[in-house]
Kinemage of the C-alpha trace (Angstrom):
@kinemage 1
@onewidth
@group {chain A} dominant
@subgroup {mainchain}
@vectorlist {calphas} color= white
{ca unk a 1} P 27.921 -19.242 -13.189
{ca unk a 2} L 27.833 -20.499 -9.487
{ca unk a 3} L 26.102 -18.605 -6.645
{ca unk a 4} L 29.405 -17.738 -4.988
{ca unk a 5} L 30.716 -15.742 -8.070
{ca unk a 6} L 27.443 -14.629 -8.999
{ca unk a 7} L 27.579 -12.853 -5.211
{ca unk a 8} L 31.159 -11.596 -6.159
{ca unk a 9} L 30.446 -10.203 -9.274
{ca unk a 10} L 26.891 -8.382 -7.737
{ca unk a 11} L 29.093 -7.207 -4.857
{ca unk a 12} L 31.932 -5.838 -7.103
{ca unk a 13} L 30.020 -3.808 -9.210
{ca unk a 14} L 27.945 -2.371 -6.018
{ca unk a 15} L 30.845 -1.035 -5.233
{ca unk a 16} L 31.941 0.808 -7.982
{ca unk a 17} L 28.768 2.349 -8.301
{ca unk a 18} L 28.850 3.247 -4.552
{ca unk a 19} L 32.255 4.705 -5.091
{ca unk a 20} L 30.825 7.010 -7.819
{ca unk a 21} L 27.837 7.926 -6.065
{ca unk a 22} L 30.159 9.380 -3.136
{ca unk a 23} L 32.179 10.953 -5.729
{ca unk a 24} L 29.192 12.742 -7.130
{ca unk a 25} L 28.419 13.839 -4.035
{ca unk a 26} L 31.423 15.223 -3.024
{ca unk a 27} L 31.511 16.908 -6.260
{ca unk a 28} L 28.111 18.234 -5.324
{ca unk a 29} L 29.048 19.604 -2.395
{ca unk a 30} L 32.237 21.515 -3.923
{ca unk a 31} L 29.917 22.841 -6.797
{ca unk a 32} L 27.586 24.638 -3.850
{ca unk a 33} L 30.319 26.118 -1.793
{ca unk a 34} L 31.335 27.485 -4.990
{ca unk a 35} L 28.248 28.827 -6.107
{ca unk a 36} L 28.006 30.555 -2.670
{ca unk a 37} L 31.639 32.070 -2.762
{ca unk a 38} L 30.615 33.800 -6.353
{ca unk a 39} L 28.665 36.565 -5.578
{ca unk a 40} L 28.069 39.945 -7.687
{ca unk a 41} L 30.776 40.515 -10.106
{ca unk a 42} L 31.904 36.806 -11.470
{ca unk a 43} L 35.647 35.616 -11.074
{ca unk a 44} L 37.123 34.438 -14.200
{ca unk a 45} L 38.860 31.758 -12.592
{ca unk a 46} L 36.081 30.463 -10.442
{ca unk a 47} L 33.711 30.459 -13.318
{ca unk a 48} L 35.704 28.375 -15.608
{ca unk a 49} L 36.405 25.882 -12.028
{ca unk a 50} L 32.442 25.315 -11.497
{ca unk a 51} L 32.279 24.975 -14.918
{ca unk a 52} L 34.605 22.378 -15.274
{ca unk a 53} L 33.407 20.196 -11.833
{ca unk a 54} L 29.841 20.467 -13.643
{ca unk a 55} L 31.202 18.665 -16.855
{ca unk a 56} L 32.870 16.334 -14.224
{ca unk a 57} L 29.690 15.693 -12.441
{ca unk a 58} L 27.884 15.403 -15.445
{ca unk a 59} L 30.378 12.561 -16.745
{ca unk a 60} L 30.382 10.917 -13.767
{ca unk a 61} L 26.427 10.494 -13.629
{ca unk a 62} L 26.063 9.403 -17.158
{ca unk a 63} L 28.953 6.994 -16.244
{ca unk a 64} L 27.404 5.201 -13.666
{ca unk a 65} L 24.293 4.518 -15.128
{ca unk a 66} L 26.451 3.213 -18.128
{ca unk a 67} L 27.765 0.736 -15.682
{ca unk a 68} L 25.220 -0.367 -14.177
{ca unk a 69} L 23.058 -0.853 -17.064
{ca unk a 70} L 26.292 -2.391 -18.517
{ca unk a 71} L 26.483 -4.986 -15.837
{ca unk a 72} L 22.867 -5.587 -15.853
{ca unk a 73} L 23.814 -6.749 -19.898
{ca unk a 74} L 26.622 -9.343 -18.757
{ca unk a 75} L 24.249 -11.583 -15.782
{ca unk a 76} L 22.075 -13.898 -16.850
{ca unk a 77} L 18.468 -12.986 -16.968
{ca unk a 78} L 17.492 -13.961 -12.950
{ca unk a 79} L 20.670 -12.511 -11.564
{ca unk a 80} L 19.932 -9.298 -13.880
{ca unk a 81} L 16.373 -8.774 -12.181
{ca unk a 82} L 18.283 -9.644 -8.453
{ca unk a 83} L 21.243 -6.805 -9.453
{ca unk a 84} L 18.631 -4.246 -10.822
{ca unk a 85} L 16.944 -4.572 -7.188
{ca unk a 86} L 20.001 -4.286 -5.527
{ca unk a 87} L 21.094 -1.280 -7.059
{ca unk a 88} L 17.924 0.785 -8.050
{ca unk a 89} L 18.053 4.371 -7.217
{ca unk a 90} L 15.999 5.002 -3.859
{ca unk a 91} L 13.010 7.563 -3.904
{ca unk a 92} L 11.572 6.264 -7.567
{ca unk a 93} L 8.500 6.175 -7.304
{ca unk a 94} L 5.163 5.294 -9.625
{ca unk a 95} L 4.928 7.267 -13.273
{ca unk a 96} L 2.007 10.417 -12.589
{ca unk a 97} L -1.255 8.920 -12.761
{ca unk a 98} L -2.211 12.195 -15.174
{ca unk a 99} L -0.418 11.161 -17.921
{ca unk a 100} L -2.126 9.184 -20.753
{ca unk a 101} L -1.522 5.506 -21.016
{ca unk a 102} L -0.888 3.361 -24.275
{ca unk a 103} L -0.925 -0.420 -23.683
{ca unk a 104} L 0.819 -2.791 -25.890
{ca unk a 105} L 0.176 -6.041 -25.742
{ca unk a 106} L 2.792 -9.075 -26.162
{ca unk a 107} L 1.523 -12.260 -26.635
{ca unk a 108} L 3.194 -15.230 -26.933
{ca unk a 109} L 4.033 -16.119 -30.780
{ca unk a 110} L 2.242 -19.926 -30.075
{ca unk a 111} L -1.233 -20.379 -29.236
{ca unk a 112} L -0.510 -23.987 -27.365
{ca unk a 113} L 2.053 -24.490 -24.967
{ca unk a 114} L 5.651 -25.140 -26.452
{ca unk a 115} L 6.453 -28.902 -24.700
{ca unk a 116} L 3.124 -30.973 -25.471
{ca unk a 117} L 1.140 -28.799 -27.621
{ca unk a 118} L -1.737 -28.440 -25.103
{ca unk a 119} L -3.911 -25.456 -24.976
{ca unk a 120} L -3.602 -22.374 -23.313
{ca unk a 121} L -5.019 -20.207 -20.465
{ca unk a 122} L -4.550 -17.000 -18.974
{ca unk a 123} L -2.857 -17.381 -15.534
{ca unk a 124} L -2.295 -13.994 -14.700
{ca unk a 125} L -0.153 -10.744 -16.466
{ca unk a 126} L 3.142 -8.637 -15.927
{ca unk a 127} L 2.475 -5.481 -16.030
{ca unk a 128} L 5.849 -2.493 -16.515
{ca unk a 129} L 6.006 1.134 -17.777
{ca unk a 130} L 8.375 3.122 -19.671
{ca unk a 131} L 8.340 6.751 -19.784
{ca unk a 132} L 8.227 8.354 -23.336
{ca unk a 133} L 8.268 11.540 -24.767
{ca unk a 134} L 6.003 12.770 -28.100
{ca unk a 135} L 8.090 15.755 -29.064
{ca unk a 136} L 6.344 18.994 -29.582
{ca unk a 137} L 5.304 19.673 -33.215
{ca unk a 138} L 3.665 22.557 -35.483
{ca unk a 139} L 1.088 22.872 -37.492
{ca unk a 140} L -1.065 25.178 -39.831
{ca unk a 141} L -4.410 26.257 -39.271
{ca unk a 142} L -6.422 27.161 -42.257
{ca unk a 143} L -9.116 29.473 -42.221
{ca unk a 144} L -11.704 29.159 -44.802
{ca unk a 145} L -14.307 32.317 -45.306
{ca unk a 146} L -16.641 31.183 -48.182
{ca unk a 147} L -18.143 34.176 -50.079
{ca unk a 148} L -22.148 33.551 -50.739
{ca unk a 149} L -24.064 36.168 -52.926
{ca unk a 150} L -27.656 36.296 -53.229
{ca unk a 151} L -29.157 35.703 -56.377
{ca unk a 152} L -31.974 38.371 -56.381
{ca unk a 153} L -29.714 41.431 -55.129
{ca unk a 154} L -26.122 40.375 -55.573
{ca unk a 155} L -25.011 41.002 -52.136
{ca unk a 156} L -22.112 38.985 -50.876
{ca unk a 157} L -22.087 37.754 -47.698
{ca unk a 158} L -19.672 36.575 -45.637
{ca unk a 159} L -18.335 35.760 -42.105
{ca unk a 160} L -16.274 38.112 -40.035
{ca unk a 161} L -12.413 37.017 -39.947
{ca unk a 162} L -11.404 35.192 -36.543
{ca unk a 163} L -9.653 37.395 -34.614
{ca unk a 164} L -5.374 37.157 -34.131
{ca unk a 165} L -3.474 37.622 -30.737
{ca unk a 166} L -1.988 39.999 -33.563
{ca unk a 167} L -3.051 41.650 -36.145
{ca unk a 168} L -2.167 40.155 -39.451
{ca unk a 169} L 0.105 38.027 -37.424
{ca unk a 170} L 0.829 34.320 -38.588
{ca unk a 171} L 1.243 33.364 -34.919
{ca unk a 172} L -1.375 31.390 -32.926
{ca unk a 173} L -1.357 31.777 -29.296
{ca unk a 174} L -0.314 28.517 -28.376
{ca unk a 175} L 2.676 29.763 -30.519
{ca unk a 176} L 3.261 33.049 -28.701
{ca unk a 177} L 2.672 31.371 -25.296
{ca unk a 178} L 5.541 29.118 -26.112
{ca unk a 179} L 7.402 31.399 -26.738
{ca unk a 180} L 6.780 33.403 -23.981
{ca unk a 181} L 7.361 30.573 -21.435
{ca unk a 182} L 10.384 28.708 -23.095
{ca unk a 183} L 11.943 32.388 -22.560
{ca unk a 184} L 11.141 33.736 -19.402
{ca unk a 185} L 10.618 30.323 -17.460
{ca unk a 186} L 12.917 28.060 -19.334
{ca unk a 187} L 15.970 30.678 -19.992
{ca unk a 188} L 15.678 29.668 -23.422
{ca unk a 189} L 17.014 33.415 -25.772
{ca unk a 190} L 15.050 33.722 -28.727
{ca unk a 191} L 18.213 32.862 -31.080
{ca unk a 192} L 18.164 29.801 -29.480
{ca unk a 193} L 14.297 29.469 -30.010
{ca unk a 194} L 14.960 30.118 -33.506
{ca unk a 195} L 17.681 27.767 -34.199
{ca unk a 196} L 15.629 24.802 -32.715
{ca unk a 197} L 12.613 25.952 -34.696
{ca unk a 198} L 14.739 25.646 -37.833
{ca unk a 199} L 15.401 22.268 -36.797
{ca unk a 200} L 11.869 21.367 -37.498
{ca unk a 201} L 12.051 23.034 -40.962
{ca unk a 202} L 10.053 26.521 -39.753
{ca unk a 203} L 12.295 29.758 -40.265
{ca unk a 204} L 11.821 31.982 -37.962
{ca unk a 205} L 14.128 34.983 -37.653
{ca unk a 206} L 15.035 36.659 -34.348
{ca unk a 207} L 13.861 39.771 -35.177
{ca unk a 208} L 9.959 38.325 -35.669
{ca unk a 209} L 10.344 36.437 -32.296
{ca unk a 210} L 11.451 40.013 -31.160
{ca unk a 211} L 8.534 41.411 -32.236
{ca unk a 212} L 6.219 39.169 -31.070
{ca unk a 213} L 7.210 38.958 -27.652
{ca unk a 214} L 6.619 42.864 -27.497
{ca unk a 215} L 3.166 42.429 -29.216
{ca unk a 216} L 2.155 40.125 -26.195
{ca unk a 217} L 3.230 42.594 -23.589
{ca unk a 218} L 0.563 44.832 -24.930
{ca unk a 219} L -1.420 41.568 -24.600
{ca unk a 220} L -0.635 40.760 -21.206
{ca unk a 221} L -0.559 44.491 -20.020
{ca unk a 222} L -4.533 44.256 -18.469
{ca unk a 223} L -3.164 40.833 -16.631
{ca unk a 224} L -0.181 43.075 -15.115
{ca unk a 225} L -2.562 46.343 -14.106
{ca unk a 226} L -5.225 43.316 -12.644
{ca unk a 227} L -2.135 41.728 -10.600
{ca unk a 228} L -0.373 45.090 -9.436
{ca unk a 229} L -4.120 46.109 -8.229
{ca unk a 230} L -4.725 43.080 -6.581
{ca unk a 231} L -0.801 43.193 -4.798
{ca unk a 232} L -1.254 46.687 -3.938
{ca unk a 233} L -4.588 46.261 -2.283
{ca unk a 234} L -2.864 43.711 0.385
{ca unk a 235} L -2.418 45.443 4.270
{ca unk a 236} L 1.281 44.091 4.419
{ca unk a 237} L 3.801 43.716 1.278
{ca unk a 238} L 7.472 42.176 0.947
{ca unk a 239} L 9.699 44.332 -1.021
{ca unk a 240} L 13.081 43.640 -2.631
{ca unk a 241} L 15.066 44.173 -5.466
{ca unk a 242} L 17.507 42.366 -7.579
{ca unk a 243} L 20.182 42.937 -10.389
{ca unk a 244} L 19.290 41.990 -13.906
{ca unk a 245} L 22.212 42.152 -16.250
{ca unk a 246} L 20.787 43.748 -19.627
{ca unk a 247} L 21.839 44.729 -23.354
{ca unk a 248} L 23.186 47.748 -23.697
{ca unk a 249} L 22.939 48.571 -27.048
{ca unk a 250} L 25.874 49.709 -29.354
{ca unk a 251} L 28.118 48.844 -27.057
{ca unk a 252} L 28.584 45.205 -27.517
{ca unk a 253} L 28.035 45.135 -22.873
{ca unk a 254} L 25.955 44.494 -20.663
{ca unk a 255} L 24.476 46.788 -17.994
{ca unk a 256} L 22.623 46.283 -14.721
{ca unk a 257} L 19.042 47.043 -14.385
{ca unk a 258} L 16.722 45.976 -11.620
{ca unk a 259} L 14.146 43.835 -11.220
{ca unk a 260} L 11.992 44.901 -8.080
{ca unk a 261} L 9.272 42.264 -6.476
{ca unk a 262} L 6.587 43.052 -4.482
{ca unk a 263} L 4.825 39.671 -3.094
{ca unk a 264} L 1.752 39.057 -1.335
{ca unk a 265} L 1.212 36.268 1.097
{ca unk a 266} L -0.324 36.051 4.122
{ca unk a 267} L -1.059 32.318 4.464
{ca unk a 268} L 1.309 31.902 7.204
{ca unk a 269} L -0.736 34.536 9.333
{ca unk a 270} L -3.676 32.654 8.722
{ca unk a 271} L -4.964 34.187 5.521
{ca unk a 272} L -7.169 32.324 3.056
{ca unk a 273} L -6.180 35.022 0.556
{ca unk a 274} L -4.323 33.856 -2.782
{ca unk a 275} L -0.345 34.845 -3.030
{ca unk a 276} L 1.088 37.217 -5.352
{ca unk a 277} L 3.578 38.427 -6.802
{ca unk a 278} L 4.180 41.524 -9.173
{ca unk a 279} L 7.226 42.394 -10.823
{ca unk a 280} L 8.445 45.765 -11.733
{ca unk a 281} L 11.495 46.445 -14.247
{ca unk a 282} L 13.828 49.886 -13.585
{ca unk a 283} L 16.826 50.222 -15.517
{ca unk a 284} L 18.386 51.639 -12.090
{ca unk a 285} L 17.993 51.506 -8.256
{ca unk a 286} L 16.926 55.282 -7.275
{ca unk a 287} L 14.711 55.470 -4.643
{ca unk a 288} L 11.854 56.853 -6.882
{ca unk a 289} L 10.935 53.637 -8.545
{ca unk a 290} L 9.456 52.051 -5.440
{ca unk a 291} L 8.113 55.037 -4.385
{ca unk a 292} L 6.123 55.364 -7.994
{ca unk a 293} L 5.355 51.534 -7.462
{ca unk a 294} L 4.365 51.824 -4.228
{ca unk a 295} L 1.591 54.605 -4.215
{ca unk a 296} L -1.188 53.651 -3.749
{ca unk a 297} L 0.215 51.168 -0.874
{ca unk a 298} L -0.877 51.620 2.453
{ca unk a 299} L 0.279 49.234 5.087
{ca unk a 300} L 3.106 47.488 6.158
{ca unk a 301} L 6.223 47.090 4.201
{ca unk a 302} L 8.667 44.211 4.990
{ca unk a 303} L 12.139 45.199 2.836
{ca unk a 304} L 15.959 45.297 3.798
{ca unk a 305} L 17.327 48.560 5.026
{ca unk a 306} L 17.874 49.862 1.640
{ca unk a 307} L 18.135 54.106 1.618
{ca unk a 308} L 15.504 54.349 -1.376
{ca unk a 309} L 13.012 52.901 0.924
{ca unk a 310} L 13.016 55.607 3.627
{ca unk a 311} L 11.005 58.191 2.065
{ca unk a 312} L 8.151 55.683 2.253
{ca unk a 313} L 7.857 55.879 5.662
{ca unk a 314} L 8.276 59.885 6.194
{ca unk a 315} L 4.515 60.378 5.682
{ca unk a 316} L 3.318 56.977 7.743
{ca unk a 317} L 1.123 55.512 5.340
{ca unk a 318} L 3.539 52.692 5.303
{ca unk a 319} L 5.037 51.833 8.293
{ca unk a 320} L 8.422 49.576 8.227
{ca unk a 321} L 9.015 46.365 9.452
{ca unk a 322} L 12.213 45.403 8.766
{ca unk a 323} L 13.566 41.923 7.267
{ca unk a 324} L 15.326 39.822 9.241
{ca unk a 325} L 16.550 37.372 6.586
{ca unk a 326} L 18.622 40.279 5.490
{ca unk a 327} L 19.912 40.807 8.556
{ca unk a 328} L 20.788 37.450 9.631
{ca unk a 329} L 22.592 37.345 6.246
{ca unk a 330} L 24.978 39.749 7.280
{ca unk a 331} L 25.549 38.488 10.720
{ca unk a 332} L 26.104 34.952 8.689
{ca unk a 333} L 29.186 36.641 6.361
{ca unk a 334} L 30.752 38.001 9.477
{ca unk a 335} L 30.732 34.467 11.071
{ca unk a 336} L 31.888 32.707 7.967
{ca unk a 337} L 34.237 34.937 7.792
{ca unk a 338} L 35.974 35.430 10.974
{ca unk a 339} L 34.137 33.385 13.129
{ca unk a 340} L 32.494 36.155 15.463
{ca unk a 341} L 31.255 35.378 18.675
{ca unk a 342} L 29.165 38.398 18.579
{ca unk a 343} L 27.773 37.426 15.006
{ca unk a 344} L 27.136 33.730 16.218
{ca unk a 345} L 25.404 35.185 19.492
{ca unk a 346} L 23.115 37.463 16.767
{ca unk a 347} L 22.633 34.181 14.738
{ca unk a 348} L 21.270 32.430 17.739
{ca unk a 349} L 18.899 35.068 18.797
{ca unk a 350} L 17.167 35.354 15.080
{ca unk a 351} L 16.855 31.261 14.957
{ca unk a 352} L 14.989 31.732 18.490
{ca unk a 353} L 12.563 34.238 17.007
{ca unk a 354} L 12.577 32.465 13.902
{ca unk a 355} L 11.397 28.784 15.724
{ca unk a 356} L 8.515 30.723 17.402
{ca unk a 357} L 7.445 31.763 14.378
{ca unk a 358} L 7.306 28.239 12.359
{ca unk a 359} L 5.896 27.220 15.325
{ca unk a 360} L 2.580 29.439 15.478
{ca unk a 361} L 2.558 29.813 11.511
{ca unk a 362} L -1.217 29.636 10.294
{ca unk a 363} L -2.606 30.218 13.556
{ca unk a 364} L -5.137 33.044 14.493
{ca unk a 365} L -4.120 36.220 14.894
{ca unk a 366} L -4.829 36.156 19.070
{ca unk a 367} L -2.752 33.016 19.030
{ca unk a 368} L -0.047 34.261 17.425
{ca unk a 369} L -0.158 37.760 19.593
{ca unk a 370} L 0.086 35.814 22.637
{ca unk a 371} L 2.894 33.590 21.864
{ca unk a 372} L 4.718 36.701 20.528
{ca unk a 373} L 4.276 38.888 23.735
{ca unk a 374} L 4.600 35.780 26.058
{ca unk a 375} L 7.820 34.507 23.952
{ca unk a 376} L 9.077 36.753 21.339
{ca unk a 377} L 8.932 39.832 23.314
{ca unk a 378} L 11.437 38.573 26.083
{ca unk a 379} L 13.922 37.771 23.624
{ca unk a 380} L 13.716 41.222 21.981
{ca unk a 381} L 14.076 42.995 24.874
{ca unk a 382} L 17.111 41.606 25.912
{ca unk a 383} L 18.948 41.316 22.559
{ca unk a 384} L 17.688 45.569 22.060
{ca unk a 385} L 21.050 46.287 24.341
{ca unk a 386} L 23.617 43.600 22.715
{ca unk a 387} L 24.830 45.683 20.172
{ca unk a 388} L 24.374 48.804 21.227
{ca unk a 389} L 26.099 48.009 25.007
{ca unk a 390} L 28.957 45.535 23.499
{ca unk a 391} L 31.946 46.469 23.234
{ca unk a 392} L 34.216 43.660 21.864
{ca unk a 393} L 36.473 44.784 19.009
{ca unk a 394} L 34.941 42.843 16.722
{ca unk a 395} L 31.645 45.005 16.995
{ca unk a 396} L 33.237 47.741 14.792
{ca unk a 397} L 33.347 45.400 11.340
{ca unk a 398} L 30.001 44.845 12.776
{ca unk a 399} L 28.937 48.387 12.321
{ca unk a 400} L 30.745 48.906 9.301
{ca unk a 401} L 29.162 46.129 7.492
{ca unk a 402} L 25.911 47.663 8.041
{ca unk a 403} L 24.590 45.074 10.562
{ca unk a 404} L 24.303 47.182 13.541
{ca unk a 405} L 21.564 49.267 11.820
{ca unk a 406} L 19.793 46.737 10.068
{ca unk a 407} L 19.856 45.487 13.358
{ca unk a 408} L 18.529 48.215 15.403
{ca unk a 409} L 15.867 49.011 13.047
{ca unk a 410} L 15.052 45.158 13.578
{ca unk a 411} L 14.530 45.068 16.839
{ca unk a 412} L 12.312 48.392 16.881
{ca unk a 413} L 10.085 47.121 14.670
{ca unk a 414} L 9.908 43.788 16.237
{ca unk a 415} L 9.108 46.252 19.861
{ca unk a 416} L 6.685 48.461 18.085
{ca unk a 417} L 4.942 45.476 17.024
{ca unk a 418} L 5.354 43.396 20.595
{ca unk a 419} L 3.924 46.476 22.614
């Protein structure tokens, strides 16, 4: 093959994979504007469209590597190694240096050189790596107790059994960790679990996984007081809440519970204090669950302007300083929505206040005081009056989607704070 239609054929197939990389891209793009539309209760008919672009986008991947590695199969061996480089996906870099090495050696099947039969020596190596995978496996752990007796007085001794994550149970805790994590971290349901156990000739019904994943929470439960004490102790918390669809049992449905987090972090005001987070289940969202979670908190609380929060500040043993993520989110569906000026004119104001605080993140508390009376404070002041002095028409969807208070209560916090 001459160089010209060697360049042809190289330039031909860069194209088609440049064609579907834009096409997985766009695809990309559609799938997050989609994911962003669906929000709380799930459409029917936008579920089954994201999950029919993510089958596309999925077949469209596996189809261009297909190709390429297809046309890597039809050049000749130099033009291969010059198409590979032309193509190969930016940003790969080096294997982890962590992970254990096994080095195979290929040696050429003659000891003296193939044209005059001379002898051979080393000039220098090629060196690649492949990325494999040792799948997980089980195994059995036998534990042996010998019984000795004396021979003067009969007695029988022997050693203590090891002690079991639970009692008389046949899992290790390797095993129950697995489990733990491959449900909770990788989404994985136990029936799922169970069927890929069977695959590996272990039975293991449902109902035992059950089991044992409520065993470990009486396990883990000194972990969770440890963490919750070591949250709670903090002088400023972040609160929020989220729906958690769970079984209802009997009924064959689902219901919503919620999943409340409390987190810990003060690195960006300078802390050298480890994060944290603790997590709190509540098959509702009354008011009294945070309250019970939250007594023996004294500080400052950081949480959206939901009602059930209130009754933590009555006594002022936590005082409120409200998010403005949660706000801006509002102000952000507004402008999506109907492109409001006032909404875009909020927008602007939080991005202000939120650059001044990237900017002095990590720095001293005096630093971070000054630039926030010097900088911050000016900006709050004059954005305290824009809602409550405008009177554009759109500022009543304003009010009535809630931002105007979230707002207010904002802005006072930000003042109290600033004074």
């Amino acid at each position: 093959m001459d160089t010209a239609a060697l360049k042809a054929l190289i330039r031909s197939q860069d194209e088609q994979l440049c064609a579907h990389a834009a096409e997985i891209e766009r695809l990309k793009l559609l799938l997050a504007r989609l994911q962003r539309i669906q929000f709380g209760r799930k459409s029917e008919k936008l579920e089954r469209e994201i999950q029919q672009l993510e089958l596309q986008l999925k077949d469209l991947e596996e189809s261009a590597a297909e190709n390429q590695q297809r046309a890597e199969h039809k050049l000749p061996e130099a033009a291969a190694a010059i198409f590979a480089s032309a193509t190969r996906k930016p940003g790969r870099g080096p294997l982890p240096d962590h992970l254990p090495r096994q080095t195979e050696m290929h040696r050429p099947v003659a000891d003296n050189c193939p044209e005059c039969g001379g002898e051979l020596r080393q000039l220098g190596e090629d060196i690649s790596e492949i990325l494999e995978y040792v799948p997980a496996r089980f195994k059995v752990i036998r534990h042996v107790r010998p019984k000795l007796s004396c021979r003067k007085c009969d007695v029988i001794v022997q050693a203590a059994a090891p002690s079991r994550p639970i009692e008389r149970g046949l899992a290790g805790p390797g095993l129950l960790a697995h489990v733990l994590v491959s449900k909770y971290a990788d989404h994985q349901p136990l029936y799922r679990q169970a069927e890929m156990y069977a695959r590996e000739g272990v039975e293991l019904e449902r109902s035992t996984l059950a089991d044992w994943v409520g065993r470990s929470t009486e396990l883990l439960a000194p972990l969770n007081d440890a963490l919750r004490q070591y949250v709670m102790s903090a002088s400023k918390l972040h609160a929020d809440d989220t729906p958690v669809p769970v079984l209802a049992p009997g009924t064959g449905k689902t219901k919503l519970g919620r999943l409340w987090t409390y987190v810990r972090d003060d690195r960006p005001a300078g802390d050298s204090a480890p994060a944290a987070v603790w997590f709190a289940y509540s098959p509702d969202r009354k008011g009294e669950h945070p309250h019970r979670h939250l007594a023996s908190f004294a500080g400052t609380l950081q949480a959206d302007a939901y009602a059930g929060f209130n009754r933590l500040y009555d006594s002022g043993r936590i005082r409120e300083a409200a998010c403005w993520a949660h706000v801006r989110r509002k102000f952000f569906d507004i402008h999506q929505a109907h492109a409001s000026p006032i909404a875009s004119e909020a927008i602007q104001r939080i991005g202000q206040l939120y650059a001044i605080e990237s900017e002095i993140r990590g720095r001293s508390a005096e630093e971070r005081q000054q630039a926030r009376h010097t900088r911050a404070r000016p900006l709050c002041n004059s954005a305290a009056g824009m809602v409550q002095n405008n009177t554009h028409p759109g500022l009543q969807e304003i009010r009535d989607r809630g931002c105007h208070r979230l707002y207010a209560r904002a802005l006072a916090g930000a003042c109290v704070l600033l004074r």
